[in-house]
C-alpha positions as CSV (number, residue, x, y, z in Angstrom):
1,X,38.7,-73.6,126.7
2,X,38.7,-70.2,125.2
3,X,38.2,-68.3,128.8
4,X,41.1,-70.7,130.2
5,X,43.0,-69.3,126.8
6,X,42.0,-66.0,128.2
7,X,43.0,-66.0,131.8
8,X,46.6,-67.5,130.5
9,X,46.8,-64.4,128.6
10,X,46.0,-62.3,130.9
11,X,48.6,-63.9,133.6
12,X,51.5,-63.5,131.1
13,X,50.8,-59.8,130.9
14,X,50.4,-59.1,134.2
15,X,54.0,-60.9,134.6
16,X,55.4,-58.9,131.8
17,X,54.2,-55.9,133.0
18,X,55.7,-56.3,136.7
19,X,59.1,-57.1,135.3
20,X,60.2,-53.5,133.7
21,X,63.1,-53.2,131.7
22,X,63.0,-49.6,131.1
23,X,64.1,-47.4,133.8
24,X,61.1,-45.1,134.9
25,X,60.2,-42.5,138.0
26,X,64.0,-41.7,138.5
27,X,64.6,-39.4,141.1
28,X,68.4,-38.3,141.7
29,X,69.5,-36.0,143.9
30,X,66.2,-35.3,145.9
31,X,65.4,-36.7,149.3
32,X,62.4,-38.6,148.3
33,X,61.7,-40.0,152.4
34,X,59.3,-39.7,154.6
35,X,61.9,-38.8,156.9
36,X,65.4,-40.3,157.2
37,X,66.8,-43.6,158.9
38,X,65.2,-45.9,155.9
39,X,61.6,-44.9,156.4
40,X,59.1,-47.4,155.5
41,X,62.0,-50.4,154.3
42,X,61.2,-53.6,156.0
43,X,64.1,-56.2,155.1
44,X,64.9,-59.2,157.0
45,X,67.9,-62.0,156.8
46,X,67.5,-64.9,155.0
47,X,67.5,-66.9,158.8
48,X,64.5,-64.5,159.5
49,X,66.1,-61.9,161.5
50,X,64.8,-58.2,161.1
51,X,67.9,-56.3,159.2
52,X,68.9,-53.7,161.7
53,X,69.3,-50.4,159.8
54,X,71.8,-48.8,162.8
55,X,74.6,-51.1,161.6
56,X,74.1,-49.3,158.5
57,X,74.4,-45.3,160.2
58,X,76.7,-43.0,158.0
59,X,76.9,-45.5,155.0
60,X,75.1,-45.0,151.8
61,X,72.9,-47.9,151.1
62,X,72.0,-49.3,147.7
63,X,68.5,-51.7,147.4
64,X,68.3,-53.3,144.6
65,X,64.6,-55.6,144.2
66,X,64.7,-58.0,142.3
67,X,63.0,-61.3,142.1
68,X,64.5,-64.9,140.9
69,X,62.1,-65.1,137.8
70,X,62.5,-61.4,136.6
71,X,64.9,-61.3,133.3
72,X,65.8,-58.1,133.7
73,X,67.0,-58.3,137.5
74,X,69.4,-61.3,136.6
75,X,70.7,-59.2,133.9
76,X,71.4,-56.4,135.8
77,X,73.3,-58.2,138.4
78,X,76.6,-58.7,136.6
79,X,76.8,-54.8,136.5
80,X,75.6,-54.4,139.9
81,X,78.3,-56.8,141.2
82,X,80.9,-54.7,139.1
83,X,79.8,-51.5,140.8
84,X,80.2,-52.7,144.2
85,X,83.7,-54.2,143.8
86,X,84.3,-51.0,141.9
87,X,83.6,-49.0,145.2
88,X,84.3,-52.0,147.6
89,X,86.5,-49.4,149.7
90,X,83.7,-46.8,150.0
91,X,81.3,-46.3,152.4
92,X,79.0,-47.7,150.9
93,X,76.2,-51.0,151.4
94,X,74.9,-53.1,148.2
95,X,71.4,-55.6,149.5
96,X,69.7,-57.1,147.3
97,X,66.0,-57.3,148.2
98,X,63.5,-60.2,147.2
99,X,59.8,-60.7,148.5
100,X,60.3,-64.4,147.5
101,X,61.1,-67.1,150.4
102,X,64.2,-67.5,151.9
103,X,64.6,-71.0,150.3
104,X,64.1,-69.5,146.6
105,X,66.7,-66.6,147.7
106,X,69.3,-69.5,148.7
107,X,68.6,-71.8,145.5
108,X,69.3,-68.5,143.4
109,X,72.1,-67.4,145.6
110,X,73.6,-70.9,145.3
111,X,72.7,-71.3,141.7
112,X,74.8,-67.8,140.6
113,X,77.4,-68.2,143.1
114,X,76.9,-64.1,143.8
115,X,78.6,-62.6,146.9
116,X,75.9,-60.1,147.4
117,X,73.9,-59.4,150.9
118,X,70.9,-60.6,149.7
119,X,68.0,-60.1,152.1
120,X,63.9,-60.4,151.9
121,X,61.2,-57.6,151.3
122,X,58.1,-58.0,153.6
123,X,56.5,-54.9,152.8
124,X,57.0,-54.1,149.0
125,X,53.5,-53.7,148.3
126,X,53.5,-50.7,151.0
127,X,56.9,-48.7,148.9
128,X,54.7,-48.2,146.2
129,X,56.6,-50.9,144.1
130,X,54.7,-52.4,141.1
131,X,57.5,-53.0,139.0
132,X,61.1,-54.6,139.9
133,X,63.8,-54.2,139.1
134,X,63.6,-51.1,141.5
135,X,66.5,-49.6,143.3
136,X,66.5,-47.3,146.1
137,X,69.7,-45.5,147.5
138,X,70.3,-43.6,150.4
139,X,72.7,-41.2,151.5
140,X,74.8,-41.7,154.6
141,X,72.8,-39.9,156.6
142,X,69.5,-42.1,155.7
143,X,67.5,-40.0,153.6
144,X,66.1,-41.9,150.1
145,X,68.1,-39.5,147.1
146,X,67.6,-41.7,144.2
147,X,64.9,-44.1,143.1
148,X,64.1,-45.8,139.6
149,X,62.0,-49.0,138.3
150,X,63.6,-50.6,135.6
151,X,67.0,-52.4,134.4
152,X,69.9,-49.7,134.2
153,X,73.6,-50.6,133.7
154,X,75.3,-49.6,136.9
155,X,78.8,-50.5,135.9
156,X,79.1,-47.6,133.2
157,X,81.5,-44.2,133.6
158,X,77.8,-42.3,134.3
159,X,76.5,-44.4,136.6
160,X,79.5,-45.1,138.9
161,X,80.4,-41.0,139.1
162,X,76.6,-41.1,140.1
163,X,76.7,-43.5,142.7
164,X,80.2,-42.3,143.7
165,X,78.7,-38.9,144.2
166,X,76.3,-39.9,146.9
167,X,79.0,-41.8,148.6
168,X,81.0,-39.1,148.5
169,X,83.7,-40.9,146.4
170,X,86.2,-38.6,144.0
């Protein structure tokens, strides 16, 4: 009983752990690739098919991972939703990125009733990612400029000029 005690412990802080709701590792304004184009991203639709990054040539892209049980993520979403209907008329392309099934992804999707492009991770372990939420966003020209684990509020005056900055929004 107490090593069953144990191990339970020890699942509930590796859970805590993965979902961060500090932001950490930010990187603004550097390009952070391997290259351009979305190195190293693998998305696909919910229906299975790969994302295919050259609709997405000369837009900035904004990644946010997430997952359906992290507190954090749901809370950031609100804000993240604000942002992007902030800058609906910029260049600019919100997905939100989930290594859970397609099936989990719709219940959410459903459950929420969010608008956003929500799409699946197969690769996550490969970005380096070991704690969500994490958001990536690239330039229009494909190169990786910021990156940060953790919860932020993307709706505030400092983040928007931010995000408006790599757009290339005034």
């Amino acid at each position: 009983m107490k090593r069953l005690k144990e191990v339970l412990l020890l699942f509930f802080l590796l859970v805590l752990l993965s979902c961060n709701n500090e932001p950490s590792q930010q990187k603004e304004g550097k390009d952070n690739s391997k290259g351009s184009n979305f190195t190293g991203v693998e998305l696909v639709q919910l229906d299975g098919q790969p994302v295919d990054w050259d609709q997405y040539k000369g837009k900035a892209v904004f990644i946010n991972f997430w997952a359906t049980w992290c507190k954090p993520c749901i809370e950031e979403m609100p804000s993240i939703r604000a942002i992007k209907d902030k800058l609906k008329d910029a260049n600019i392309v919100f997905l939100l990125a989930s290594d859970e099934t397609a099936q989990q992804i719709e219940k959410f999707k459903q459950k929420n009733n969010y608008d956003f492009q929500f799409v699946r991770v197969t690769n996550l372990e490969h970005l380096g990612i070991n704690a969500i939420p994490t958001t990536y966003i690239f330039d229009p020209a494909g190169k990786l400029v910021f990156s940060e684990m953790g919860y932020r509020k993307w709706d505030n005056n400092e983040n928007l000029s931010m995000v408006s900055n790599i757009v290339g929004v005034k």
